[in-house]
Wavefront OBJ file of the C-alpha trace (Angstrom):
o trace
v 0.000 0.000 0.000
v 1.153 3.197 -1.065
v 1.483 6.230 1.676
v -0.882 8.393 0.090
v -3.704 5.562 0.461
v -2.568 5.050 3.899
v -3.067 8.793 4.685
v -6.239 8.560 3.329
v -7.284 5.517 5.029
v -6.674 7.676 8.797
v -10.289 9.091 7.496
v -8.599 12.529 7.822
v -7.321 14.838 5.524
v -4.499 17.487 7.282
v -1.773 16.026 9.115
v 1.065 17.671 11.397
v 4.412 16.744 11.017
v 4.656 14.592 14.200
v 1.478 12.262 13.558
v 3.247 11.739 9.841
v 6.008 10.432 11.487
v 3.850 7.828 13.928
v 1.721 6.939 10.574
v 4.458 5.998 8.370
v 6.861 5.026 10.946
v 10.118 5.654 9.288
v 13.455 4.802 10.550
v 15.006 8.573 10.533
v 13.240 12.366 10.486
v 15.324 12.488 6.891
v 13.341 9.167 5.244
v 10.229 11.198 6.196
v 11.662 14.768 4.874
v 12.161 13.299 1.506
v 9.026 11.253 1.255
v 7.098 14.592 2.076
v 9.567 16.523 -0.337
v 8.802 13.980 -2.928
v 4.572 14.373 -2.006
v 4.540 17.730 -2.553
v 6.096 17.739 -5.608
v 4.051 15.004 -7.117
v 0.817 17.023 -6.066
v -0.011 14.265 -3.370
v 0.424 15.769 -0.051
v 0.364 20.197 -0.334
v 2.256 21.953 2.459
v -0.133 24.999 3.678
v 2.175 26.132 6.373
v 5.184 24.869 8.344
v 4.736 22.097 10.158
v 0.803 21.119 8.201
v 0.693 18.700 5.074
v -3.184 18.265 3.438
v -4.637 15.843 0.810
v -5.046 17.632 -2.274
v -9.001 17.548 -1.285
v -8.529 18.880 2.666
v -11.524 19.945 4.817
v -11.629 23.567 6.010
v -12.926 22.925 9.218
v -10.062 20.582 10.350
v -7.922 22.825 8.617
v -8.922 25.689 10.621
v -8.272 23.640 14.516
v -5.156 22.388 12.942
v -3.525 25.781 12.283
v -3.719 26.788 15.931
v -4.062 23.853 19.013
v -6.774 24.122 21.023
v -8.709 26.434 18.831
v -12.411 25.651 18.159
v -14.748 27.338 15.513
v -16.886 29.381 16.140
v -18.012 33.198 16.212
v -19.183 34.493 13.254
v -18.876 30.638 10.813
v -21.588 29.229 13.420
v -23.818 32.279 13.841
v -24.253 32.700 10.056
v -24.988 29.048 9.443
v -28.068 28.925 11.788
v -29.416 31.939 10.444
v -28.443 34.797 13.657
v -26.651 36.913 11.031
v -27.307 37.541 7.365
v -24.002 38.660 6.591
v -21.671 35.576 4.660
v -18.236 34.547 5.428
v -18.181 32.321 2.833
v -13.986 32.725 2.424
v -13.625 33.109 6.045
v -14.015 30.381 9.090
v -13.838 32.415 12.370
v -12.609 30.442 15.431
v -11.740 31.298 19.178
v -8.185 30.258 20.322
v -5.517 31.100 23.399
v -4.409 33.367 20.635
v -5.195 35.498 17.363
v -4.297 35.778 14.423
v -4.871 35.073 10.691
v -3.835 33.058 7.955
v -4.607 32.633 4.159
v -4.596 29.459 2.376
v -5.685 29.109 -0.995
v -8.157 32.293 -0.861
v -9.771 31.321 2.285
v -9.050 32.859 5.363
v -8.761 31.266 9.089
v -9.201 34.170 11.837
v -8.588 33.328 15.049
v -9.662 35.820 17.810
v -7.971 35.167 21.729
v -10.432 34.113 24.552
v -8.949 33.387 28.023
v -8.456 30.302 28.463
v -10.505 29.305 31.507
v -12.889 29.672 28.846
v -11.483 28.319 25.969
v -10.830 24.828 27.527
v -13.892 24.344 28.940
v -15.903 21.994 26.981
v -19.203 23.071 27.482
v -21.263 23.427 24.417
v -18.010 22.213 22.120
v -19.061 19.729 19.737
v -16.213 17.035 18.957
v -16.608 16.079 14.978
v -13.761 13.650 14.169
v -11.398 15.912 13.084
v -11.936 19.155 14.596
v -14.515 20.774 17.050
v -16.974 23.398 16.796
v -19.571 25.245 19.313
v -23.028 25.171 19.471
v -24.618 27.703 18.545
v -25.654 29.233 21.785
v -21.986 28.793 22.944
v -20.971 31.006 19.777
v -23.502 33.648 20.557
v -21.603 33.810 23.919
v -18.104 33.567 22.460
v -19.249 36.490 19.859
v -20.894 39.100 22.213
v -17.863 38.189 24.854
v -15.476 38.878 22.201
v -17.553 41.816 20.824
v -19.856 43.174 23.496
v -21.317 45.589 21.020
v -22.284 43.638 18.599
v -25.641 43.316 17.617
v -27.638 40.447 15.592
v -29.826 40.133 12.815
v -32.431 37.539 13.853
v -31.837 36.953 17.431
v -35.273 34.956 17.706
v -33.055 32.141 16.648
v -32.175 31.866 20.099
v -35.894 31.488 21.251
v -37.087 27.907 21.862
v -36.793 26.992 25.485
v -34.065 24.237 24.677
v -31.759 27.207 23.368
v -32.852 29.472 26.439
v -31.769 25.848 28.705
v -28.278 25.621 27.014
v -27.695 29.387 27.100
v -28.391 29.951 30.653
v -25.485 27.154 30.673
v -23.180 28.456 29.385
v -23.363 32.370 30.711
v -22.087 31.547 34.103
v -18.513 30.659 31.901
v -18.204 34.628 31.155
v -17.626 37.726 32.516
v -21.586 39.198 34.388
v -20.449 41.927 31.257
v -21.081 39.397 29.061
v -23.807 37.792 30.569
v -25.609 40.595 30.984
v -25.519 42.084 27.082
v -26.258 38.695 25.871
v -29.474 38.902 28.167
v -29.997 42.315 26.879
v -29.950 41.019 23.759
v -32.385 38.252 23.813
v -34.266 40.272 25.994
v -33.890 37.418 28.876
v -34.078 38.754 32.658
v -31.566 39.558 33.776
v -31.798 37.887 37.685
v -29.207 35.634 38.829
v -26.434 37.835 38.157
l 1 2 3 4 5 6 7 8 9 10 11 12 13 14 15 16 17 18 19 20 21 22 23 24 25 26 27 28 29 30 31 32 33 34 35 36 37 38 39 40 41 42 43 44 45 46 47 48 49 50 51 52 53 54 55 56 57 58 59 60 61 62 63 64 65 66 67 68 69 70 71 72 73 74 75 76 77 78 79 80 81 82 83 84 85 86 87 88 89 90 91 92 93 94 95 96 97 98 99 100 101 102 103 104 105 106 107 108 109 110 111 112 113 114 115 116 117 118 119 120 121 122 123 124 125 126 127 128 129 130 131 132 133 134 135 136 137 138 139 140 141 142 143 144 145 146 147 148 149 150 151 152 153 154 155 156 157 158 159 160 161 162 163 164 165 166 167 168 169 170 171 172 173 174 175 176 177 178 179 180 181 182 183 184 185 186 187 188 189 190 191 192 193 194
């Protein structure tokens, strides 16, 4: 079996430099520097960024918790896919990390903005896909007005059924009462307990 099929039989599609090294097992660091030399010049592995080989065909969101450790996506990606804000990031994924930053690969940008981390490694309302993880989209509404207290949405009835209104009340007690209280505001929630 070639190493390209054996990539591709992991189920995954991006790959750090370490796990290549456990998959393949080669004898020295240099066997596996030429065999990754030789994939990227054949078109069968592409090298985004140090350290990060893809398949040809990679997908974005494991892309996008590869590029920084411990980031999750969120923000902005999640609101506008259930419908809380109208405006599309379709050549962006947004994501929280323990720090920001930005990077560009192949026309589509990866934003990162920095939550503390207290927050950022608790699990609460994290959804674990197979390859990278993502929050819900209550605990994105909380990332987003934590990380932007001013910011407004365009249909916050999204947020309305009393499932959402369960998971939201949650997650507040994670943020600052700043937060907790504009996200309130927002939904129009009372604003007791605080």
């Amino acid at each position: 079996m070639n190493k390209t099929t054996q990539l591709m039989q992991t189920k995954r599609t991006v790959f750090q430099y370490e796990e290549l090294h456990k998959i393949f097992q080669l004898p020295s660091k240099k066997a596996l520097d030429q065999f990754l030399f030789r994939a990227k010049k054949d078109g069968d592995l592409f090298n985004p960024t140090r350290g990060i080989r893809t398949l040809p065909v990679f997908d974005n969101h494991e892309l996008a918790c590869a590029l920084k450790q411990e980031s999750y996506i969120s923000l902005e990606s999640v609101l506008y896919d259930v419908g809380a804000i109208f405006q599309a990031y379709f050549n962006t994924t947004t994501c929280v990390a323990n720090q920001g930053g930005s990077f560009t690969i192949e026309g589509k940008k990866y934003t990162y903005a920095k939550i503390k981390n207290d927050i950022l490694h608790n699990t609460l309302g994290i959804k674990e896909y197979d390859n990278y993880r993502m929050a819900m989209p209550e605990r994105a509404l909380c990332d987003y007005i934590y990380l932007y207290p001013s910011a407004r949405l365009d249909n916050p009835q999204i947020f309305s059924s009393p499932a959402q209104i369960v998971r939201i009340e949650k997650f507040l007690p994670l943020y600052p009462q700043q937060t907790q209280l504009h996200v309130r505001k927002l939904l129009g929630l009372p604003t007791k307990n605080i």
